[in-house]
C-alpha positions, -999 to +999 in steps of 0.1 A: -094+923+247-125+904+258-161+913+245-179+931+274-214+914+285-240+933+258-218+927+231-218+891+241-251+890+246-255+904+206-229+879+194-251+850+208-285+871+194-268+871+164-255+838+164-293+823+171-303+847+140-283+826+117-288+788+130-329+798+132-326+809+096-301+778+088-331+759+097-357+775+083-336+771+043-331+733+053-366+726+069-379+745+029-353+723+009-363+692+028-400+704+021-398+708-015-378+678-021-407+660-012-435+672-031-443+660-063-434+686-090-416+692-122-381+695-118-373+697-156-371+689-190-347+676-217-342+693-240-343+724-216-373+745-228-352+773-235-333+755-256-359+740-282-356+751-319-382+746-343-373+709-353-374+698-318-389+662-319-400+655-283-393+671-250-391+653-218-408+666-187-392+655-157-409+650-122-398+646-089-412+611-080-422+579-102-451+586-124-481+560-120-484+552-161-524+559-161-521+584-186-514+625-177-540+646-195-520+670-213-520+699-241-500+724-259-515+759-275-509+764-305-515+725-307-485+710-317-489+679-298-488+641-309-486+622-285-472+619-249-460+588-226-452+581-189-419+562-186-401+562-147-403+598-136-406+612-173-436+624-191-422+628-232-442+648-256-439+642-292-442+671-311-455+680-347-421+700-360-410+723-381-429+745-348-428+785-354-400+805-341-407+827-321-440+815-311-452+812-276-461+771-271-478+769-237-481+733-224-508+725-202-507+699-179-541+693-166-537+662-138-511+637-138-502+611-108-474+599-092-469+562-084-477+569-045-511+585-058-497+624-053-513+643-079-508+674-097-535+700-113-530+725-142-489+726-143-482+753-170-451+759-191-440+776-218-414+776-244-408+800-279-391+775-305-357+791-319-348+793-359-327+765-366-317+748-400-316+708-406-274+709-406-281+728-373-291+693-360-277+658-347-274+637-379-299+612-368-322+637-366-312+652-397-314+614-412-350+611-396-364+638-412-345+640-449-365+601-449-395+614-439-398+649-463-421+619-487-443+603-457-468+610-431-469+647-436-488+670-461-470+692-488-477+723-463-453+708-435-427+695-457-389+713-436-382+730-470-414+751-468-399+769-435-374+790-456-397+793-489-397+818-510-367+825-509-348+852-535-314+862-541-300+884-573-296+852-594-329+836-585-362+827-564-374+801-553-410+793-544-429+766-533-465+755-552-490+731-535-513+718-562-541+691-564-534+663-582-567+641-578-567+632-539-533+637-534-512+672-523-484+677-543-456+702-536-440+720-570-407+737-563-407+768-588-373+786-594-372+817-618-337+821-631-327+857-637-299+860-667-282+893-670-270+913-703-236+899-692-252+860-691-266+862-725-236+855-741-232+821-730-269+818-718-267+779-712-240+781-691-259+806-671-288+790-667-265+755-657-246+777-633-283+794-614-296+755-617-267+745-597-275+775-574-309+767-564-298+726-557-266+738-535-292+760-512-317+735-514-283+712-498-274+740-475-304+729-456-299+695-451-327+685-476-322+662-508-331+678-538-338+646-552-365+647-535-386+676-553-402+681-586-384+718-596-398+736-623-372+759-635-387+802-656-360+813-673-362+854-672-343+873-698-334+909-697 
């Protein structure tokens, strides 16, 4: 059965629809692929956990290297630095889950002179622990828990205090001339049953504090713990 003539004439209306609007998707793709924008970032932002390092924001054309003005609120920003079509941030970690981290990019330049003008994104940091990460990250910042950070952002601080039935475990920053010092302080709690053979209790809680300070990637070697013995 042949079409009759109007619903030819629909077919090819119809058929005009689509190619017109075929066009009109390809004439925006080719449009956007050539303006200079972000395109991404690695790590993805809405995969970053709170011991995320640096974050790579990447762009659509070569940077030009003259320096992008750049912020994060809450400011957790080091540094930043224009490599090929990247812009990496280097980030103060642990961050705070949870917390909404806006980064502001306030005029950066591509190679061809393209520019681009208050670029915001955002990103909320998820809970992680150390064993949670690579193990040269983990390696990184288990040699760093000693150097180039205050007491206050040593990793161990983002799961302190910390309490269980046997024990708790705090964390004490003290002054010790010009120099911050961080005091671990764990309060051993021996039950009626303990007190029989109270210095094998008190080994056994010891050991219990060291394995969870372990659990989290951290040396324990690493801290001065002062160890309250609580009787019933």
């Amino acid at each position: 059965m042949q079409p009759q003539p109007n619903q030819k004439s629909i077919i090819i209306r119809l058929l005009a629809v689509v190619v017109v609007l075929l066009l009109i998707v390809a004439g925006y793709a080719v449009y956007k692929d050539s303006q200079f924008r972000e395109i991404g970032s690695s790590p993805a932002l809405g995969n970053m956990n709170i011991y995320t390092s640096s974050v790579s924001l990447d762009f659509s054309r070569q940077l030009s290297g003259s320096g992008a003005s750049v912020s994060i609120s809450p400011n957790i920003l080091k540094s930043s630095v224009e490599s090929g079509k990247s812009l990496t941030l280097q980030l103060k970690f642990p961050s705070t889950q949870d917390q909404t981290y806006t980064i502001t990019i306030h005029s950066i330049a591509a190679a061809d002179g393209s520019k681009l003008h208050n670029l915001t994104l955002s990103f909320k940091p998820k809970y992680a622990t150390i064993s949670d990460l690579p193990k040269p990250q983990q390696k990184q910042i288990v040699s760093n828990q000693d150097k180039n950070q205050g007491p206050s952002q040593d990793p161990i601080m983002q799961y302190l205090p910390h309490n269980t039935i046997d024990y708790a475990l705090t964390g004490l920053i003290s002054e010790q001339g010009t120099k911050s010092v961080l005091t671990l302080q764990a309060t051993l709690y021996i039950s009626e049953a303990g007190m029989s053979d109270e210095q094998t209790a008190i080994a056994q809680e010891k050991q219990e504090v060291i394995s969870y300070i372990q659990s989290l990637g951290l040396n324990p070697a690493n801290y001065t713990i002062d160890y309250t013995v609580s009787t019933p």
